[in-house]
C-alpha positions in Angstrom: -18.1 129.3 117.9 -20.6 131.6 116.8 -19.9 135.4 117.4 -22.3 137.6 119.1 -20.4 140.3 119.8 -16.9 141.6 118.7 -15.3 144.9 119.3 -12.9 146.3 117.8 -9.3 147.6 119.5 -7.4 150.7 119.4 -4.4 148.2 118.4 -6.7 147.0 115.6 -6.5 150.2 114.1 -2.7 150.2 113.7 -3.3 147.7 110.9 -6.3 149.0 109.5 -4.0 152.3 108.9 -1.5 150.0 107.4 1.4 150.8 110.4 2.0 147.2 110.8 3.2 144.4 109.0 0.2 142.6 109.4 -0.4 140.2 106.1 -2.9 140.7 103.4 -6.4 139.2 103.9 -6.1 138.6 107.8 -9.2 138.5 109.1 -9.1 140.6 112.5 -10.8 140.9 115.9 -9.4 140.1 118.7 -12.4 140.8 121.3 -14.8 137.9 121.2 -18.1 136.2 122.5 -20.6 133.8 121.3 -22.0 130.7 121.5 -19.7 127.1 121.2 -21.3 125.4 117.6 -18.9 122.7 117.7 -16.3 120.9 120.4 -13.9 118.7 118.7 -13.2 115.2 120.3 -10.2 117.0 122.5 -12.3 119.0 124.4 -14.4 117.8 127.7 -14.8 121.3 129.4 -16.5 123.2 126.8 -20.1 122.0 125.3 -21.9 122.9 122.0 -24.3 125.5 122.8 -22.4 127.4 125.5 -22.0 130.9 125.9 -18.0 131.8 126.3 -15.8 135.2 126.8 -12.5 134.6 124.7 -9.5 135.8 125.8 -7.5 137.8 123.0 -4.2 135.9 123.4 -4.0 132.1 122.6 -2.3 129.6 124.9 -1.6 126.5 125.5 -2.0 126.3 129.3 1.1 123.4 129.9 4.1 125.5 128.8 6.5 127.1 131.0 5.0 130.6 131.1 1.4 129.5 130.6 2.2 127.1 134.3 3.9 130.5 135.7 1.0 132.5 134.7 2.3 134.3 131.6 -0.1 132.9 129.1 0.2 135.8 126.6 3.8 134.3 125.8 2.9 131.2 125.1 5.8 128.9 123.9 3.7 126.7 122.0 1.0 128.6 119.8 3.0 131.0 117.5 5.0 129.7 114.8 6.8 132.9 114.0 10.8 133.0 114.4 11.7 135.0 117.6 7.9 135.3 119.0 6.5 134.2 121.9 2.5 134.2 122.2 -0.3 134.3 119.7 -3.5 136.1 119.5 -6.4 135.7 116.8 -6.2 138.7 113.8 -3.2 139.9 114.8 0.5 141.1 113.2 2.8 138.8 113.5 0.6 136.7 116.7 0.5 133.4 114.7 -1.5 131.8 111.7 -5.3 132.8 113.6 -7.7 134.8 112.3 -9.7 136.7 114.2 -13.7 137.5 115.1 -14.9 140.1 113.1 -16.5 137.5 111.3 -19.4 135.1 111.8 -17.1 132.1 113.4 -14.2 131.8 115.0 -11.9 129.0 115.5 -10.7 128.4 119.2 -7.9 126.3 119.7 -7.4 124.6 123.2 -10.5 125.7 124.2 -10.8 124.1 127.7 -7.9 126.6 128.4 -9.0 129.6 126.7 -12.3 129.9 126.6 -14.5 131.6 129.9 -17.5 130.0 130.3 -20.7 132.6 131.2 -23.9 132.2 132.0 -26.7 131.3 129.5 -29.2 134.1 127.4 -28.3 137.3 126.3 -28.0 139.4 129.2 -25.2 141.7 130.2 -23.6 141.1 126.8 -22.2 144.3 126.4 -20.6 144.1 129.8 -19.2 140.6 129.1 -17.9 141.4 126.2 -15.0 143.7 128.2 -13.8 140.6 129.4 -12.0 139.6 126.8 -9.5 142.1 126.8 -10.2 146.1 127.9 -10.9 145.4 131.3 -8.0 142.8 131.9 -5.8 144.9 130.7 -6.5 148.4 132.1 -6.4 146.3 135.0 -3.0 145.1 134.2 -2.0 148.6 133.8 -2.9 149.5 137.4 -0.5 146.2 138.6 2.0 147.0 136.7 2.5 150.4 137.8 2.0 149.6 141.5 -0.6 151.2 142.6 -1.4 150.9 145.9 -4.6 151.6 148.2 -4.5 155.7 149.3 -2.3 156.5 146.4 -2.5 159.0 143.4 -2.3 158.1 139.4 -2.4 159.2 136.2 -3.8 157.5 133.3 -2.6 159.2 129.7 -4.9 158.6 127.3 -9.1 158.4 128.0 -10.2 155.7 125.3 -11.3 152.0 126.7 -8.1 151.1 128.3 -7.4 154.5 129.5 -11.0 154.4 131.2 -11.0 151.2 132.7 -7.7 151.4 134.2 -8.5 155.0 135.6 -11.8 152.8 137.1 -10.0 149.5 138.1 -8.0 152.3 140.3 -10.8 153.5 141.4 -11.7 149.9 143.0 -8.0 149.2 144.2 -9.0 152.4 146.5 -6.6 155.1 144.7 -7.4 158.4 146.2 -6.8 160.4 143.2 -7.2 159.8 139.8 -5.9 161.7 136.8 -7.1 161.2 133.1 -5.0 162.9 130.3 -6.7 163.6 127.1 -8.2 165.8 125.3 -11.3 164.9 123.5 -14.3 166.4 125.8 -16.5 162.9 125.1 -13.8 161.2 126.8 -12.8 163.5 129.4 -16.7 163.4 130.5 -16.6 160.2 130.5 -13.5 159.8 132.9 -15.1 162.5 135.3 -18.5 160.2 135.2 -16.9 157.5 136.8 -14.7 159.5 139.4 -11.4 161.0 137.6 -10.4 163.9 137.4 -10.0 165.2 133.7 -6.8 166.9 132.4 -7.2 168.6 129.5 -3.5 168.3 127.6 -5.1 170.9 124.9 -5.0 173.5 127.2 -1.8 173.5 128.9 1.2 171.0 129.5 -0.6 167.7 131.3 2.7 167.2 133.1 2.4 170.5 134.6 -1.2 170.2 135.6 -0.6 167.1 137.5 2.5 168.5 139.3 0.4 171.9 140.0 -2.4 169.4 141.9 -0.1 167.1 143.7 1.9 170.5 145.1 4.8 169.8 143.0 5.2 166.0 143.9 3.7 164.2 141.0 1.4 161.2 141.1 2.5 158.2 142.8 2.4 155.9 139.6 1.3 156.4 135.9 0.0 153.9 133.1 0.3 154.5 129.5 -2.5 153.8 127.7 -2.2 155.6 124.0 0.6 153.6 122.1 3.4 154.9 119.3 0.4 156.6 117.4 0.1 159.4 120.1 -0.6 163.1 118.7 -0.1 166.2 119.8 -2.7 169.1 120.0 -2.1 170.3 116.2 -2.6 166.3 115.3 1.1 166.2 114.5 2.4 162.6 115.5 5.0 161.7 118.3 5.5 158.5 119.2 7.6 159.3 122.4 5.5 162.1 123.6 3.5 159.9 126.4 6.1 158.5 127.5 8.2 161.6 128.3 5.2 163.2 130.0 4.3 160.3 131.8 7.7 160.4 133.5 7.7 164.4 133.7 3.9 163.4 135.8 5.2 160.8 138.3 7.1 161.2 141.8 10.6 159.8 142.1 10.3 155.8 142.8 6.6 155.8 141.6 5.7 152.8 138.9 5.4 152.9 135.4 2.8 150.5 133.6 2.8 150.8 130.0 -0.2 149.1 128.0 0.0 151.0 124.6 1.3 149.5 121.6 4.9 150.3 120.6 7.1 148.6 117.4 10.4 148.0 117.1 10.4 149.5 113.6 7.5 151.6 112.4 8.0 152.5 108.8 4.6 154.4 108.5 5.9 157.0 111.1 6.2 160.2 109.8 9.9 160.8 110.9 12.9 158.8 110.4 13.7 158.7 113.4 10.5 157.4 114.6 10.7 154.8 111.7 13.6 153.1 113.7 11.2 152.6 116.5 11.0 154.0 120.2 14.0 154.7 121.1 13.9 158.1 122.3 12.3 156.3 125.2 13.3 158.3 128.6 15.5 155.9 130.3 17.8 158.7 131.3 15.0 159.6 133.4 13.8 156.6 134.5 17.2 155.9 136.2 17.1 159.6 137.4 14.1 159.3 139.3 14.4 155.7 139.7 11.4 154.8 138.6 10.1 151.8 138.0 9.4 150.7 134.3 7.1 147.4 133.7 5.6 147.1 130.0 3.9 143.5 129.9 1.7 141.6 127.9 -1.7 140.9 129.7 -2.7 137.6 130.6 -5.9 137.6 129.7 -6.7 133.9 131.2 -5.3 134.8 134.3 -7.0 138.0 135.1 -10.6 136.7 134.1 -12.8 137.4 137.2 -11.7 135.3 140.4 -16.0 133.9 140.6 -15.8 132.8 136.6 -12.6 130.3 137.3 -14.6 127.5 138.9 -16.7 127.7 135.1 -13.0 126.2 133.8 -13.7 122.6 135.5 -16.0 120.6 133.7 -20.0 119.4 134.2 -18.8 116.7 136.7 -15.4 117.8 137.9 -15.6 118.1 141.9 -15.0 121.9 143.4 -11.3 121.9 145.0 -11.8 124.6 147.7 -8.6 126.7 147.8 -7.3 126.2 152.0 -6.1 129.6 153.2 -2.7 129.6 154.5 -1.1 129.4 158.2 1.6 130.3 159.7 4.0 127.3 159.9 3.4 126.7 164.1 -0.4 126.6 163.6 -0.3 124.4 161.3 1.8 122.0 163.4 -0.9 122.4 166.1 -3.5 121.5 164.0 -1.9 118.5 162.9 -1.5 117.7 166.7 -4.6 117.5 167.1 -6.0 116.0 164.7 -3.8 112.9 165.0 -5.2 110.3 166.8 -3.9 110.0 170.7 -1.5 107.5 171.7 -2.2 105.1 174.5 -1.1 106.5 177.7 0.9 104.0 180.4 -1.7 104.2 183.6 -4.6 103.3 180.6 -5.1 100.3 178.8 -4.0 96.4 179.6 -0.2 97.5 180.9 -1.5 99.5 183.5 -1.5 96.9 186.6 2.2 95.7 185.4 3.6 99.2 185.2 1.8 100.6 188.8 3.4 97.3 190.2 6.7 97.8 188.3 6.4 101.8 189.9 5.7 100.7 193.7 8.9 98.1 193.7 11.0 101.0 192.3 9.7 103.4 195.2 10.3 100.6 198.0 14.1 100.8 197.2 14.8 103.5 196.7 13.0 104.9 199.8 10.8 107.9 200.2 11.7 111.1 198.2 13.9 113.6 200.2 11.3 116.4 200.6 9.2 113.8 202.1 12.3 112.9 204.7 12.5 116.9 205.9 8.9 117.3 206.5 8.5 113.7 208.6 11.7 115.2 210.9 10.0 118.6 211.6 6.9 116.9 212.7 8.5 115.2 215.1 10.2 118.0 216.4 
């Protein structure tokens, strides 16, 4: 495909810093559109000259977590020992490079590949679809949040922002952005957040201080192992203790960022040997719960762009809504056809005859006997 527009990630910049072990010469870009140039003979969903969304991750769509819904763990599409799912320029995400380039390669494209409409319009809104509005999305789901509640978002770049604003549309009454860059924190009060300032005083503080000592209901982590303090000094675990120091007891977790096992660029040693001043003490204390998932991109692509998977001449299956198990068995009732009732049909003579012979032996009926009595009394 030819690529029209390509951004590039926070996560990207983890390599461009050289804090991964990404190899040399990768092309990356992992946040594509364009237009198809080519379809190999494999593909019959996907046409030359059609304007596509890519997903970042790369999937197979027939494995085991690809049919449960977890396509960013493919089984298939990453060669690497002791990795599940692949994405295009990325560390250690299989042998694809990415789009910041003039083509990309696209493998098992009728599966990853969102079909849009034609022309140039809307292109810079389209191009969120491939992965910071998924998974800011997917931040907001994995912490929990629920219609009425409250939330804190740490960290106001493009994930931070659009999974403060996909809280917004799952109806969260309150939503808290933590930063401190003043472009940002505008930008998080534009769309309806309320700005914390961390530079100014402790952010965990701030949040208990406006929820009258509670804390938010959930929190998602949207920075990664390359958070910095105020001064600019470097601490990988510093989000994730004040994100738990910001949340009510029970509230949910969701953790987006980008954390290593090992990061030998860190400036510590101990933050060399990875996260592992991560807070579970505190997690079990306030029994909160922890998810930290890759996003599907494929499955989170907007619910009106999945009929654009079938192909030109591929029927619409409409999706039946549910009911409960005795409706159903009433509908089926009545639906089937009816049977053919004794008094209808060609045994109907033979059975009233059969009926008045049964009657003349055995009499009339008792209740019948008791009211012939009293009438002649």
């Amino acid at each position: 495909m030819h690529i029209t527009t390509t951004n590039i990630c926070g996560s990207d910049l983890h390599m461009y810093e050289g804090r991964t072990s990404v190899e040399e010469g990768k092309i990356l870009g992992h946040e594509n559109m364009g237009v198809v140039a080519e379809a190999g003979s494999a593909v019959g969903r996907i046409e030359a000259g059609g304007r596509v969304s890519v997903p970042f991750n790369i999937a197979c769509g027939s494995c085991r977590n690809c049919e449960a819904g977890w396509a960013s763990f493919c089984l298939r599409t990453n060669p690497t020992e002791g990795m599940d799912g692949a994405a295009y320029g990325y560390a250690n995400m299989g042998p694809y490079d990415g789009g910041q380039a003039e083509y990309l390669r696209v493998p098992h494209a009728d599966f990853n590949l969102l079909r849009l409409p034609p022309g140039n319009d809307h292109e810079n809104d389209f191009t969120m679809l491939s992965d910071i509005f998924p998974t800011g999305w997917h931040g907001a789901e994995l912490a929990g949040l629920r219609p009425g509640e409250s939330v804190v978002v740490f960290g106001a770049g493009p994930v931070g922002l659009m999974a403060a604003h996909s809280a917004i549309i799952r109806g969260a009454a309150k939503v808290f952005v933590v930063d401190k860059e003043p472009g940002r924190l505008a930008l998080a009060e534009k769309i309806g957040a309320q700005p914390v300032d961390f530079s100014q005083a402790d952010p965990a503080q701030q949040i208990l201080d406006a929820t009258g000592g509670k804390g938010a209901d959930c929190g998602v982590e949207a920075v990664g192992y390359q958070a910095h303090d105020p001064s600019g000094q470097e601490h990988p675990e510093l989000v994730l203790d004040k994100l738990v120091e910001s949340v009510r007891s029970t509230g949910g977790i969701g953790v987006v960022g980008v954390y290593l096992p090992q990061d030998p660029g860190a400036a510590t040693e101990q933050a060399q040997q990875g996260p592992d001043s991560l807070p579970v003490r505190h997690f079990v204390q306030q029994g909160s719960a922890h998810g930290h998932r890759a996003v599907p991109g494929q499955a989170l692509q907007p619910a009106a762009a999945r009929p654009d998977r079938r192909g030109p001449r591929e029927p619409v299956v409409p999706r039946l809504p549910r009911t409960p198990p005795r409706r159903r068995r009433r509908r089926l009732r009545q639906v089937r056809p009816p049977r053919e009732r004794l008094d209808q049909g060609p045994a109907a003579a033979v059975t009233e005859q059969a009926g008045n012979r049964a009657r003349a032996r055995r009499g009339p009926p008792p209740h019948r006997l008791r009211r012939d009595r009293h009438r002649s009394r």
